[in-house]
DRENDO-1510 file (C-alpha; in Angstrom, 1 decimal, always signed):
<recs>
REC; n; res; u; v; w
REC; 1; UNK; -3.6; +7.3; -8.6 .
REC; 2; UNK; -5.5; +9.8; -10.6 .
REC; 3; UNK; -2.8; +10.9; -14.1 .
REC; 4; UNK; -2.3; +14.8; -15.3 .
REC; 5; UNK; +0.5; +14.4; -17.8 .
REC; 6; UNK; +1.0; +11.2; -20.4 .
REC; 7; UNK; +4.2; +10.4; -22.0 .
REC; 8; UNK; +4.0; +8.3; -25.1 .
REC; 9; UNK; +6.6; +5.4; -25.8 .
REC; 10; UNK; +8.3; +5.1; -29.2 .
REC; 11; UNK; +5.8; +1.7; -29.4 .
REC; 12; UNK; +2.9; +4.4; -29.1 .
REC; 13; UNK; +1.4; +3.3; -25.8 .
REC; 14; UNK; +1.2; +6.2; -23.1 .
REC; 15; UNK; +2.3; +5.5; -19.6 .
REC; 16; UNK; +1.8; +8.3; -16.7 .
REC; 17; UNK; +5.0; +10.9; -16.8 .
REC; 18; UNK; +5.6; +10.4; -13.2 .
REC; 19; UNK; +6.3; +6.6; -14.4 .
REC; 20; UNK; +9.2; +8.3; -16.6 .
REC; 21; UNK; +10.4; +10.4; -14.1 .
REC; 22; UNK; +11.1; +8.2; -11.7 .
REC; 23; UNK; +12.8; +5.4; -14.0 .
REC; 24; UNK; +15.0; +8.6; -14.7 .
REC; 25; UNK; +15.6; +9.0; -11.4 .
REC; 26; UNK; +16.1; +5.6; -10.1 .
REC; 27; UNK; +19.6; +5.4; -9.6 .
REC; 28; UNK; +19.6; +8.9; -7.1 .
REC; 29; UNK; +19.8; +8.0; -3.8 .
REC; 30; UNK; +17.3; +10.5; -2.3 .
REC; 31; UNK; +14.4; +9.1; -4.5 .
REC; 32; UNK; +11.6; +7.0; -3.3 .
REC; 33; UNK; +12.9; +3.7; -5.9 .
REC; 34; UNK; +9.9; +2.1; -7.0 .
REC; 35; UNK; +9.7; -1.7; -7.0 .
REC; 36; UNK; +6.9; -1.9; -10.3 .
REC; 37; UNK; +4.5; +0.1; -12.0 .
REC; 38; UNK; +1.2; -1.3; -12.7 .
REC; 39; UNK; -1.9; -0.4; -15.4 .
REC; 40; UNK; -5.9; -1.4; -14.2 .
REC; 41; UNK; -8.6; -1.0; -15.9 .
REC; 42; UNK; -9.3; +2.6; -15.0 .
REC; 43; UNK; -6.2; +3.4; -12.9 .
REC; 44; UNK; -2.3; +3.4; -12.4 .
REC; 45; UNK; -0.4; +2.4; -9.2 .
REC; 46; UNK; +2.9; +2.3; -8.1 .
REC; 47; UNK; +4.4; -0.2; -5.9 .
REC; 48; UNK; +7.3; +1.5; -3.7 .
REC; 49; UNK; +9.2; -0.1; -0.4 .
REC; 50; UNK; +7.9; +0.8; +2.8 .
REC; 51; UNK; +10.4; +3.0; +5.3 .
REC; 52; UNK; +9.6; +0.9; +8.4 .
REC; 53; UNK; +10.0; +3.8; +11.0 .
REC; 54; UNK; +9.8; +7.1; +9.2 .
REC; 55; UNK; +7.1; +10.1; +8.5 .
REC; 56; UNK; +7.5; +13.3; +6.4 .
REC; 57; UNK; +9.0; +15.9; +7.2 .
REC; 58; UNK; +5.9; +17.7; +7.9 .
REC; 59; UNK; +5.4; +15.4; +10.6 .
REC; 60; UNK; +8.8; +15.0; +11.3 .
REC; 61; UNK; +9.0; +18.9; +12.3 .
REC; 62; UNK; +5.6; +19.4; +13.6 .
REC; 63; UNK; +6.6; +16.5; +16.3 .
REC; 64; UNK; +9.7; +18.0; +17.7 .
REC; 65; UNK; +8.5; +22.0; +17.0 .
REC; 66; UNK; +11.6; +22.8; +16.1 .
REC; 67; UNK; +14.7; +21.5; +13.9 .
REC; 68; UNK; +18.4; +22.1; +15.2 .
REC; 69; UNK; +20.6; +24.2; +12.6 .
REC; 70; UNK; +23.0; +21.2; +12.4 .
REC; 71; UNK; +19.8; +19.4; +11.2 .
REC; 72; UNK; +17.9; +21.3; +9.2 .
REC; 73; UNK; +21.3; +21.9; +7.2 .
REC; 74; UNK; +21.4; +18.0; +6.8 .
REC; 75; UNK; +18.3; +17.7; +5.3 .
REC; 76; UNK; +19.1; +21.0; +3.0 .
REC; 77; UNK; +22.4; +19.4; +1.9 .
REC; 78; UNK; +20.4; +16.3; +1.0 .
REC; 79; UNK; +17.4; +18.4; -0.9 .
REC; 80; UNK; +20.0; +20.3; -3.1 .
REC; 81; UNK; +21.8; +17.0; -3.9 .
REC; 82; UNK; +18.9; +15.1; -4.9 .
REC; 83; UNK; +17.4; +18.1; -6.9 .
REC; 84; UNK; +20.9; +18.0; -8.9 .
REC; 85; UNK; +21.0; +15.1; -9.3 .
REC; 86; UNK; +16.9; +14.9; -10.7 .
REC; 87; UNK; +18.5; +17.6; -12.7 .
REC; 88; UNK; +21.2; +15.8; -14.5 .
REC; 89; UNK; +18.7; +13.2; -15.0 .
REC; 90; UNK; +16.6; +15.6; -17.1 .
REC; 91; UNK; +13.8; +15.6; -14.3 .
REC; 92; UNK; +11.9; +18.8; -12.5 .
REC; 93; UNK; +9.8; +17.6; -9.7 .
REC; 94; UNK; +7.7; +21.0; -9.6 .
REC; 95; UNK; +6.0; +20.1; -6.0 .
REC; 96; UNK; +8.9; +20.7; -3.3 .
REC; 97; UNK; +7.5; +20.8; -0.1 .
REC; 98; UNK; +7.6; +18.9; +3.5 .
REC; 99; UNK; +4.9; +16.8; +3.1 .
REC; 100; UNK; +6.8; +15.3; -0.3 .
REC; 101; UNK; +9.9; +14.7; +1.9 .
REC; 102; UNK; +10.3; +11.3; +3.6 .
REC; 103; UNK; +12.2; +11.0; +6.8 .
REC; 104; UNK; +13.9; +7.8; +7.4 .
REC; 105; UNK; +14.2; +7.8; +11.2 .
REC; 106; UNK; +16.8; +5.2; +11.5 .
REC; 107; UNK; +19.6; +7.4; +9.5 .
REC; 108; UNK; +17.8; +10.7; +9.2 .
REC; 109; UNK; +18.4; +10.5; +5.5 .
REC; 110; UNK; +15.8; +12.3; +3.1 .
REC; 111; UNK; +13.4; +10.4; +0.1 .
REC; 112; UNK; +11.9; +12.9; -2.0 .
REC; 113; UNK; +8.5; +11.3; -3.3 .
REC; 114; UNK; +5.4; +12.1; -5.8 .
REC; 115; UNK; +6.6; +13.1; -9.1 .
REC; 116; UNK; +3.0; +13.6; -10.0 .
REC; 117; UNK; +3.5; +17.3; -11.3 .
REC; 118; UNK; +6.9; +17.1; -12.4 .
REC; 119; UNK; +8.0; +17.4; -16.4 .
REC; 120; UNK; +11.0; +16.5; -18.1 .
REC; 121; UNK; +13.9; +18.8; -18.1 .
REC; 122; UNK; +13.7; +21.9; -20.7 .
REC; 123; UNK; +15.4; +25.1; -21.4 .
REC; 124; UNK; +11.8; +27.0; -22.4 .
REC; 125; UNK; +9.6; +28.3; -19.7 .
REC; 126; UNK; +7.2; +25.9; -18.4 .
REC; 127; UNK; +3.5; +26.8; -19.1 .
REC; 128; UNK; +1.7; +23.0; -17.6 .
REC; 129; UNK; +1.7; +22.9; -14.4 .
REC; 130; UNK; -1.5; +21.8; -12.2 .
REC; 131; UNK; -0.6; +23.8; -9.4 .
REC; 132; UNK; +0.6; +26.8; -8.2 .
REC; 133; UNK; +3.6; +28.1; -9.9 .
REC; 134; UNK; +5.8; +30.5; -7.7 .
REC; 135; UNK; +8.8; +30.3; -10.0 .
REC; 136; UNK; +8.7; +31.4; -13.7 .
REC; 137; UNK; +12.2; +30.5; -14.9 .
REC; 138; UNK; +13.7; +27.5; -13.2 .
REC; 139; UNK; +16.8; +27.1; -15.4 .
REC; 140; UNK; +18.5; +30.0; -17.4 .
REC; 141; UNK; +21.4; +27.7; -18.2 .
REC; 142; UNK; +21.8; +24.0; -17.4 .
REC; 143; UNK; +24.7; +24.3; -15.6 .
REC; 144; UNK; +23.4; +26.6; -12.9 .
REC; 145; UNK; +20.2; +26.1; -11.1 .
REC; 146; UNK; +18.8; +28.8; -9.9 .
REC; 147; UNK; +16.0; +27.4; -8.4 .
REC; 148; UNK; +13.3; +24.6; -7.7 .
REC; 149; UNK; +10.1; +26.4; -7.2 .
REC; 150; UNK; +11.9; +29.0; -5.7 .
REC; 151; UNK; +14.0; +26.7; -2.7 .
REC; 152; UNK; +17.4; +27.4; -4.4 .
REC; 153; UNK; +19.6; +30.2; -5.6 .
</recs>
């Protein structure tokens, strides 16, 4: 995996952010838990489990052309969840969208996946970001979200 954003241990040696996140985040239930974390010689990888029947939600849509409300409000009620709980955890994952949604076809139940643009929790406006930003304050008080890139309010 190709790294954007460092984070430097209190030893001094830099691992990639999106390491950090998800150690933050490894005790949310709808988060990909990775199993280890490895450095190369000129790259990082991450080693997580493998859903055995499941797609994204992309996919997961695209496939069936439409969701049923009873559905779609599943997998809402399991976004906002997870993003709260990223949130308590002091993470932003910054890249919300279908194809970072995992769908677990057995139980229908949501992993939210690549942590590769997200930061650390802050109260200041964010001015890193590799993409494109469609939300300039995410947070005007840590005890109400307002929004995600723009998904909640």
């Amino acid at each position: 995996m190709s790294v954007h954003s460092w984070y430097e241990l209190p030893n001094g040696h830099r691992i990639p952010l999106e390491f950090l996140l998800l150690h933050k985040c490894r005790h949310i239930s709808g988060i990909v838990r990775p199993i280890s974390f490895h450095e190369g010689p000129t790259e990082w990888a991450i080693v997580m489990p493998k859903i055995e029947k499941g797609m994204d939600l992309f996919d997961f849509i695209s496939r069936r052309r439409f969701l049923p409300e009873f559905e779609a409000r599943n997998f809402i009620k399991q976004l906002i969840e997870t993003l709260l709980a990223c949130h308590e955890a002091g993470v932003l994952h910054r890249d919300i969208k279908d194809e970072n949604l995992l769908v677990d076809l057995a139980d229908n139940r949501l992993q939210l996946i690549d942590f590769g643009s997200g930061a650390i929790l802050k109260e200041e406006q964010y001015t890193d970001f590799d993409g494109e930003a469609r939300c300039a304050i995410c947070l005007s008080n840590y005890h109400h979200l307002y929004c995600d890139q723009g998904l909640l309010k």
